[in-house]
N, C-alpha and C positions, 0 to 999 in steps of 0.2 A: 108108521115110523119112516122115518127119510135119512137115507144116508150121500154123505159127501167125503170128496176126498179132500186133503190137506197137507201143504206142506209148513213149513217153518222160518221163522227170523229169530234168530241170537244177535244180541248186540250188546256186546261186553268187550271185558279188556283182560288180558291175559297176563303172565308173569311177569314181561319184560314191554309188550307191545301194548300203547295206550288207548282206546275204546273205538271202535269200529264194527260194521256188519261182520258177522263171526261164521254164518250160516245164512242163506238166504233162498227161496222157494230158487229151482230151474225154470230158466224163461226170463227170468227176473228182469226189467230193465231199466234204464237210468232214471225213466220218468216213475218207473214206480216205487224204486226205491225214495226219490223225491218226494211223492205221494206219503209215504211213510213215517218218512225221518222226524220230519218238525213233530210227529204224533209221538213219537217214543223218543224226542229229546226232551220235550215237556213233562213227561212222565218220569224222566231221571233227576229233575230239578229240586234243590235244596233235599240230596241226598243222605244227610245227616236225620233224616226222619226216617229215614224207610225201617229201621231194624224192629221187627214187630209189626209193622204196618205197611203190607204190600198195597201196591197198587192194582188196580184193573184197569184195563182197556179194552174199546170196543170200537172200530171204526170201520165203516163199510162204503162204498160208491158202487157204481154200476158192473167195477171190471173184478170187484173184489172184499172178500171180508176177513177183518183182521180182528185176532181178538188175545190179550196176553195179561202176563204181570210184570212190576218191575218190583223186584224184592233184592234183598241179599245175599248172597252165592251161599254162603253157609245155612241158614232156614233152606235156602232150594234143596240143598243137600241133604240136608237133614231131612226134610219131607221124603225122602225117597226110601227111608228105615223102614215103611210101611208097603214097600212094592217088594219085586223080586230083580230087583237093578244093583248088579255087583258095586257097588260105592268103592270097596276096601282102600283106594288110595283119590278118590275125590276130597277128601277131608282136608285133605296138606294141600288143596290146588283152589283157595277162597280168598287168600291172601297175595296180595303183589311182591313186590320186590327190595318196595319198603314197608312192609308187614302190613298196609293198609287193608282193612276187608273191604272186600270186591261186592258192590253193588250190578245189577244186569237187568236187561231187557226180555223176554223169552214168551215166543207166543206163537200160535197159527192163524195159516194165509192157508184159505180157500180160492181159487181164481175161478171161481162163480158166484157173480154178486148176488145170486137168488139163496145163497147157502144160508143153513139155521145154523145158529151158534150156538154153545150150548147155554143152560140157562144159570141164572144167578145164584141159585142153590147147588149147582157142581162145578164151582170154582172153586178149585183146591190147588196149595201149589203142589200137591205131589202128577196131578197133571200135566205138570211143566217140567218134572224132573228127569225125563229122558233126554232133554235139549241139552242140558248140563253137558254132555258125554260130546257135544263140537267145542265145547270149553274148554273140556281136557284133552281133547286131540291135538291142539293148537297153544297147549300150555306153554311150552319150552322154546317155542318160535321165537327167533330173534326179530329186532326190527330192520336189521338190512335184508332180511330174507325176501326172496317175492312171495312166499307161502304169507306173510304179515299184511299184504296187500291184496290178497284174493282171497272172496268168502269161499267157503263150500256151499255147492249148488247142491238141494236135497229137493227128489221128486214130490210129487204130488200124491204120496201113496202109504204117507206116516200114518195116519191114522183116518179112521172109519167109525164113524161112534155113532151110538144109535141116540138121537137127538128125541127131546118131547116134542109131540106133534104141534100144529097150531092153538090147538084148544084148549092142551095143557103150558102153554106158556101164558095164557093170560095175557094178552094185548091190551094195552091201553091206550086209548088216543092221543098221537102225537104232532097232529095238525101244528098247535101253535109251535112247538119246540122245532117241529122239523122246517118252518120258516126263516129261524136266526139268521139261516147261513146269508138271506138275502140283508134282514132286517144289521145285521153285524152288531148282534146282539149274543150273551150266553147269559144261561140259565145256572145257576148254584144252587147246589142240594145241602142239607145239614149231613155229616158224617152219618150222624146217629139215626137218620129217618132210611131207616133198613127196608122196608116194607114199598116206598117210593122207589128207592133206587134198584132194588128188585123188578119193580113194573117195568121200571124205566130201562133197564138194560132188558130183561125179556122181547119186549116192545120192538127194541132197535135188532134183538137176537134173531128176528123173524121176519120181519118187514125189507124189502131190497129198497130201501130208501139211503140214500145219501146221509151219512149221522157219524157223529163222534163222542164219544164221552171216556173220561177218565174221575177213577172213581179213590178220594185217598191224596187228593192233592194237601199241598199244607198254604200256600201264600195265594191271594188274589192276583196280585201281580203278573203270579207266573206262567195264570192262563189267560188272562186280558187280551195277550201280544200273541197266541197261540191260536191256531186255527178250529181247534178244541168249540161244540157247543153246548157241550153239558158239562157238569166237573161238580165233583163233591169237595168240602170241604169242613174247617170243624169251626160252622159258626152253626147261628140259634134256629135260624129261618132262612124258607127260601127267598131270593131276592136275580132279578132278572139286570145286568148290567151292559154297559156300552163296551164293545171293544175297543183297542188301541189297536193302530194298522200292521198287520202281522210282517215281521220283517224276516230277511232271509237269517240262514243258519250263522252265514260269515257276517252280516250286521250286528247280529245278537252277541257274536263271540267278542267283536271289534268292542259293544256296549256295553260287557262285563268288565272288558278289562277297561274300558272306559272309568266306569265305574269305582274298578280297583282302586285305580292310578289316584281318581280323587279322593278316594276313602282314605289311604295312605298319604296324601296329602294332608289332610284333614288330620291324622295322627299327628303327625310332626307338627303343624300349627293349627291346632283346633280351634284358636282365636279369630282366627282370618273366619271377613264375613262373610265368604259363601258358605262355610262350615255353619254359622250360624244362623245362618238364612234355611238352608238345607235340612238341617238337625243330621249331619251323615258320624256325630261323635254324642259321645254320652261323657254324664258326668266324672265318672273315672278317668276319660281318657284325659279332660279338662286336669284335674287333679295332679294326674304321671307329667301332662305336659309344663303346669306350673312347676313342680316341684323339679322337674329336668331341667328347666331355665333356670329357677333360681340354684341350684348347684351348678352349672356351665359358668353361670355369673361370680359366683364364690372363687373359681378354680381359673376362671379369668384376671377375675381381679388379684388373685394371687401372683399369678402369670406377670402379670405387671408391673406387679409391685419389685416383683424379685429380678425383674430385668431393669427396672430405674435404681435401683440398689445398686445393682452390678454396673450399671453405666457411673454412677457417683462416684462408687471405689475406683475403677478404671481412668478417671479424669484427673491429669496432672495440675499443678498449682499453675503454672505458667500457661496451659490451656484453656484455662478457665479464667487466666486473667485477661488473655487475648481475646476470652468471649463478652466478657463484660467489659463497659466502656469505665467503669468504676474498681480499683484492685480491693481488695477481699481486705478485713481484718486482717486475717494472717500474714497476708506480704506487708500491709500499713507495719506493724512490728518488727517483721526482720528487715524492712527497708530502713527502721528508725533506727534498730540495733546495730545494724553495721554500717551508718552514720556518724553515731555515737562513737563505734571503735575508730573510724578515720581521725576525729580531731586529734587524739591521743597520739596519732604517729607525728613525727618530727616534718617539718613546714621544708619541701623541696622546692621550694622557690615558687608554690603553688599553692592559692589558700583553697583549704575545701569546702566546699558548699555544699549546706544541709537545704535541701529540697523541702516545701511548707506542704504538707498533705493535705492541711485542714482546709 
């Protein structure tokens, strides 16, 4: 049996303050939290999946081995019904500030790349649920505080577990897998092929080889662009693909909202042809979009109509004789009418002349 010591990484987000390293091993340094991050920011991606379906991670280099889940604050919690860990007020501490439930990161850092991990059959999250407890300490923190901006630094000394030896992990040969990283290639597992993805993390649990994998992903996309070379997912069969060239953290956030900005574009004129080129709208949105123009168009045209109204009523006769180079019916009449009345007055030494319209 072999034992190793271990410290931890929380990366969550707490009541008021939004998602950052929450706890991190002592020693920790810039370049390895570096090391880290793009591994457990790909593992939080399209988190509307995760409720029932945690993720695993496993990723190790020379200087170090990292192994976690990323699940839901409340399952974590809950897993812990089955230990002897005071919960009584973790239950009210799952939810944000706009009642959303709190997704999290939560794992152990060995800083001996030769460490065993343990193996695929004692992944449980109630493993994990001690970590919960830098969640809660750090609950009430505002974000002007400097407490919101520094992790807690947690030694090397959480835990000691007595690990399967080599023989009972069952190694598999990882020659080709563990090439990707030159070939900038990754590998895809079916969710459901249990028995592989067991080998395959035992394998990596053991081996001080340079390796990554995340297991429980949901979109191809989201590990393409990740430095990730293993990753399960829920299609039929395995299939080996090209990467795309991994970009930094601040690229990726700039791309999302990239992203947004045209999605939302795309909302308001689903018509326009890069929306249609793209396909980034569905037929619904087509639908809301017609149907909002043509009510805009209804309530314009009314618009309109009731301000030419109002301009008509507002126009005097004499304004409108001064517009047109032709006088109206209605002056042609009262012009003729009080023509008419003049002959009838008595001749002041002035005859009066009736003007020819026609």
């Amino acid at each position: 049996m072999t034992n190793f010591e271990w410290s931890a990484i929380v990366y969550a987000r707490t009541y008021e303050v939004d998602f950052r390293f929450i706890a991190i091993p002592q020693g920790y340094t810039n370049d390895d939290i570096a090391d880290i991050e793009s591994y457990v920011l790909v593992s939080t991606r399209l988190a509307e999946k995760l409720p029932s379906q945690p993720r695993w991670s496993l990723y190790r280099n020379a200087r170090q081995c990292v192994f976690g889940v990323t699940c839901m604050a409340n399952e974590l919690v809950d897993a812990a019904k089955s230990t002897d860990i005071d919960i009584s007020n973790w239950a009210t501490m799952t939810r944000d500030n706009c009642s959303c439930p709190l997704f999290l990161f939560v794992g152990y850092v060995c800083n001996d790349g030769k460490a065993i991990a343990p193996a695929f059959d004692q992944l449980q999250l109630s493993l994990f649920t001690p970590l919960y407890q830098y969640v809660v300490e750090q609950w009430f923190v505002k974000p002007y505080q400097e407490s919101s901006r520094i992790a807690i630094r947690l030694p090397y000394t959480l835990q000691k577990w007595n690990i399967k030896g080599n023989s009972e992990l069952n190694p598999k040969p990882l020659e080709p897998l563990i090439n990707f990283k030159e070939t900038g290639k990754i590998f895809f597992i079916p969710d459901d092929e249990k028995i592989l993805k067991a080998d395959i993390w035992n394998t990596i649990a053991k081996q001080p080889i340079e390796a990554s994998l995340c297991f429980g992903l949901s979109r191809e996309r989201d590990v393409l662009d990740s430095p990730l070379l293993i990753a399960s997912l829920p299609i039929n069969k395995e299939m080996i693909k090209e990467k795309t060239p991994v970009i930094s953290h601040l690229q990726a956030t700039q791309s999302t909202v990239q992203d947004d900005r045209e999605t939302e574009q795309c909302r308001e004129n689903p018509l326009s042809q890069n929306c249609i080129e793209e396909k980034k709208i569905n037929d619904q949105d087509v639908i809301e979009y017609v149907k909002e123009v043509f009510q805009k168009t209804i309530e314009s045209g009314k618009e309109a109509a009731s301000k030419m109204l109002e301009k008509i009523l507002n126009v005097s006769p004499r304004k409108e004789n001064k517009q047109n180079d032709q006088p109206s019916e209605l002056l042609k009449s009262q012009f003729v009418k009080k023509s008419s009345e003049q002959t009838d007055l008595p001749k002041k030494g002035k005859s009066t002349q009736l003007w020819d319209l026609d």
